[in-house]
C-alpha positions in Angstrom: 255.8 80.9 119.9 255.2 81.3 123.4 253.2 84.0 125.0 254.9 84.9 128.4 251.6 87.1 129.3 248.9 84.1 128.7 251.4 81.6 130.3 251.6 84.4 133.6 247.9 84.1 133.7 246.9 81.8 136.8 250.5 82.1 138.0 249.3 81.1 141.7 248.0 78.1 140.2 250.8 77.1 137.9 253.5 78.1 140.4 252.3 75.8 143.4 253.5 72.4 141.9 256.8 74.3 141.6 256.9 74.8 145.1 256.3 71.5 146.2 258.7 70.3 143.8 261.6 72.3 145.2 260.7 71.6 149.1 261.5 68.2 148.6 264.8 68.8 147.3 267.1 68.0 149.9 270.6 69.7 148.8 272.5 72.0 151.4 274.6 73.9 149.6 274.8 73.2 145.8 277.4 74.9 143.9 275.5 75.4 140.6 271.4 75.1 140.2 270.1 74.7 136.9 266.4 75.4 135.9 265.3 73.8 132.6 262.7 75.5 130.6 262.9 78.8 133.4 259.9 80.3 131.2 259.9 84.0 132.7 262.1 83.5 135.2 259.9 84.7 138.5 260.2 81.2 139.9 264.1 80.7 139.3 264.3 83.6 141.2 263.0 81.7 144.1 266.0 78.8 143.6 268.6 82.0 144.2 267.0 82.5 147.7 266.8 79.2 148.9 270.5 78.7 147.9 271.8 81.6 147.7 275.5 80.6 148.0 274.6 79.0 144.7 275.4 79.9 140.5 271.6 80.0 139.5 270.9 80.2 136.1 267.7 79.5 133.6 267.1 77.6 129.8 264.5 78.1 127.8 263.8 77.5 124.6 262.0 80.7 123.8 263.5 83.5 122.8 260.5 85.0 124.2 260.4 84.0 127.8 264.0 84.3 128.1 263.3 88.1 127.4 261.2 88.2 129.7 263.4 86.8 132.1 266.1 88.8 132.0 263.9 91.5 132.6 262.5 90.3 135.8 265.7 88.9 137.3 269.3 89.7 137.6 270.5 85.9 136.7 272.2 84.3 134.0 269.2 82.8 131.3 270.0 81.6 127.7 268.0 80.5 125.1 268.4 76.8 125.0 267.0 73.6 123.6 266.8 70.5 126.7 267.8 68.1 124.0 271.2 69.4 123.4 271.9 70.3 126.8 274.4 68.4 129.6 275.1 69.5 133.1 278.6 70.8 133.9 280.6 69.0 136.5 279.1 71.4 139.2 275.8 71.2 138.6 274.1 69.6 141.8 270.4 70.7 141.2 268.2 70.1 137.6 264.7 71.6 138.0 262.5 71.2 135.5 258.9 72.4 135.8 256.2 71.3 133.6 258.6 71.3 130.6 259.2 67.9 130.1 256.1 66.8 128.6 257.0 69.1 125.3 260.0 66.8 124.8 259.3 63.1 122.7 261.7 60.7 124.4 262.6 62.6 127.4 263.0 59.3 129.2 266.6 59.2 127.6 267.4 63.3 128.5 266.7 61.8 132.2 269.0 59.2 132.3 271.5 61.0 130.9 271.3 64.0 133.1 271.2 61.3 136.0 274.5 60.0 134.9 276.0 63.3 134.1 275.1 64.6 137.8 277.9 64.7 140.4 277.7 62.8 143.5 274.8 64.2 145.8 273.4 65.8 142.5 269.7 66.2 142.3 267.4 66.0 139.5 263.9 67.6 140.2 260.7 67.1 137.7 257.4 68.1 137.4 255.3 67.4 134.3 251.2 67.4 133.9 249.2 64.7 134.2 245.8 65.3 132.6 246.3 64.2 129.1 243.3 61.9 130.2 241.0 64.9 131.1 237.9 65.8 129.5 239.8 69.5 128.4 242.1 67.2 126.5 239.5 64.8 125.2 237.6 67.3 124.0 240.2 68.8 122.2 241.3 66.2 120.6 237.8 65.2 119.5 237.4 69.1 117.8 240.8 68.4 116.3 239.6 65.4 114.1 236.6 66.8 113.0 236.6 68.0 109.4 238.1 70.9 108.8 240.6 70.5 111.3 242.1 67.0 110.9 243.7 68.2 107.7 244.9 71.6 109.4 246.4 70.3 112.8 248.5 67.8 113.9 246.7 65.5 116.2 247.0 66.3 119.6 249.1 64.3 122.0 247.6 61.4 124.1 250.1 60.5 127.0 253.6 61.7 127.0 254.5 61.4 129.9 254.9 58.3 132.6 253.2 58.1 135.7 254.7 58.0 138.7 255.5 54.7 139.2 257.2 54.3 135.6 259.6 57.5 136.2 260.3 55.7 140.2 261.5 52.6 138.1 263.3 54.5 135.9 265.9 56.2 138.6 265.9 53.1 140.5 267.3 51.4 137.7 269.9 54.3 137.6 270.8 53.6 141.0 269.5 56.6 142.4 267.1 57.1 145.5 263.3 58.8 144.1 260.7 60.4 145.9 257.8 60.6 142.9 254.7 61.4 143.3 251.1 62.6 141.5 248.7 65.0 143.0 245.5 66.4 141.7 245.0 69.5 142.5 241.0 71.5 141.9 241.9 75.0 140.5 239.1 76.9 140.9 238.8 79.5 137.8 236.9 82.5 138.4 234.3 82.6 135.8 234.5 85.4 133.0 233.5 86.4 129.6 235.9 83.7 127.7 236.0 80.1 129.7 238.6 80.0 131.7 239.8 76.3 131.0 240.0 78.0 127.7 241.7 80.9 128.7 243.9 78.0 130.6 244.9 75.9 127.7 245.8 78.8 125.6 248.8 79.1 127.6 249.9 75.8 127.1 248.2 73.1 125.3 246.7 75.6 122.4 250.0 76.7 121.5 250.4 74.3 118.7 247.0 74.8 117.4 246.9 78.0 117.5 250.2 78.2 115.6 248.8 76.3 112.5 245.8 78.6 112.0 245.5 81.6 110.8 243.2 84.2 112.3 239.6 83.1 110.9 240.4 79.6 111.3 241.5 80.0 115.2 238.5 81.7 115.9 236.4 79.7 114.6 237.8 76.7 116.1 238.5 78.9 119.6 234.6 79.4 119.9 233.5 75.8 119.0 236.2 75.1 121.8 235.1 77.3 124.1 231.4 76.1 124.3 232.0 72.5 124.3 234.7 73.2 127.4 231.6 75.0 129.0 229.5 72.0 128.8 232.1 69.6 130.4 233.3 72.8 133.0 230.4 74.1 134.1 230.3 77.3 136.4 229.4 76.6 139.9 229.0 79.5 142.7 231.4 82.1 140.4 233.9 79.5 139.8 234.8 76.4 137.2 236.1 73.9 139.5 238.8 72.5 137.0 240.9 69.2 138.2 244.6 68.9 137.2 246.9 66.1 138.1 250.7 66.8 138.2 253.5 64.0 138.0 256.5 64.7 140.3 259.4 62.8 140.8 262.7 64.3 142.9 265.6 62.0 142.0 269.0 62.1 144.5 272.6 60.5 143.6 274.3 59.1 146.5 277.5 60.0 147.6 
């Protein structure tokens, strides 16, 4: 289940990569602009007033978020799975921020969106990059330790491509790319509970914390916590925290 209020926090954060995503997005005047996995909606939102001649509407998976979408914005959101959805025949822009990486052989959902896309369609990605990083590393080490390896599911290692692999991958479409990685250093105000914790509970915990019951995820929460505090220290009020994001903007020619 996702939590819309721990996902919101560090919205500045999370909602920069989106940004950058969309300003390289070169269509004038699309007629319909899709945003895959919307989450709460606050940054579809932002596609309606850059294109505001446009039919702007959001998928999510999460009954949740989608609530809490319609909610914040008068636009059309669904709930929605990626892997069973097709653009229309007047969709020109796919956005799809940070969602992609929840999805095992998305490589094939992109190729057929590309194909499915009208001519001057665009198809604009942004997934995470840090599946390398010691926040992941040491989660994944916690997660085989005993008790846990026979509670969780192992956590995921890289799945995702870099840049380079999803470039190839629309040139082989026939498509023009613009892709991308960037690291950014968030830097987390310090507080009571980590705040790569406080972080990854919005994301990458989900599927941990969804296979233990209360004892168990504190338990496993404060072990967490202080071995993300070793590897994160605090420096001048802050825990300088480096994230790499994948982008890739993908255009069909006329």
């Amino acid at each position: 289940m996702w939590d819309p209020n721990a996902y919101a926090r560090y919205g500045d954060e999370r909602s920069r990569p989106f940004f950058e995503l969309v300003a390289r997005i070169g269509a004038t005047a699309p007629r319909a602009v899709v945003d895959l996995g919307c989450g709460p909606g606050n940054l579809t939102a932002t596609l309606a007033s850059r294109w505001p001649g446009a039919t702007v509407s959001g998928l999510d998976s999460s009954p949740e978020m989608i609530e809490k979408a319609r909610a914040s914005a008068d636009l059309d959101f669904a709930v929605a799975d990626v892997n069973d959805w097709t653009p229309g025949p007047d969709v020109d822009v796919i956005v799809s921020n940070a969602v992609l990486q929840w999805v095992p052989g998305h490589e094939d959902l992109l190729r057929r969106w590309s194909r499915a896309l009208p001519a001057d369609g665009w198809l604009a990605f942004q997934v995470p990059g840090n599946f390398a990083a010691r926040s992941h590393e040491t989660l994944r080490a916690l997660a085989f330790e005993e008790p846990w390896r026979d509670l969780l599911e192992q956590p995921r290692v890289a799945p995702v491509l870099d840049a380079a692999g999803y470039a190839e991958l629309f040139l082989a479409e026939g498509m023009t790319v613009d892709a991308w990685q960037t690291t950014y250093v968030h830097l987390l105000p310090a507080a009571d509970v980590h705040p790569v914790l406080t972080w990854m509970e919005g994301t990458a915990l989900r599927p941990v914390r969804s296979r233990l019951d209360d004892a168990n995820w504190a338990v496993f929460r404060a072990e967490l916590a202080g071995r993300l505090a070793e590897s994160y220290p605090t420096v001048g009020g802050v825990v300088p925290f480096p994230f790499t994001r994948i982008f890739c903007v993908a255009h069909k020619a006329d």
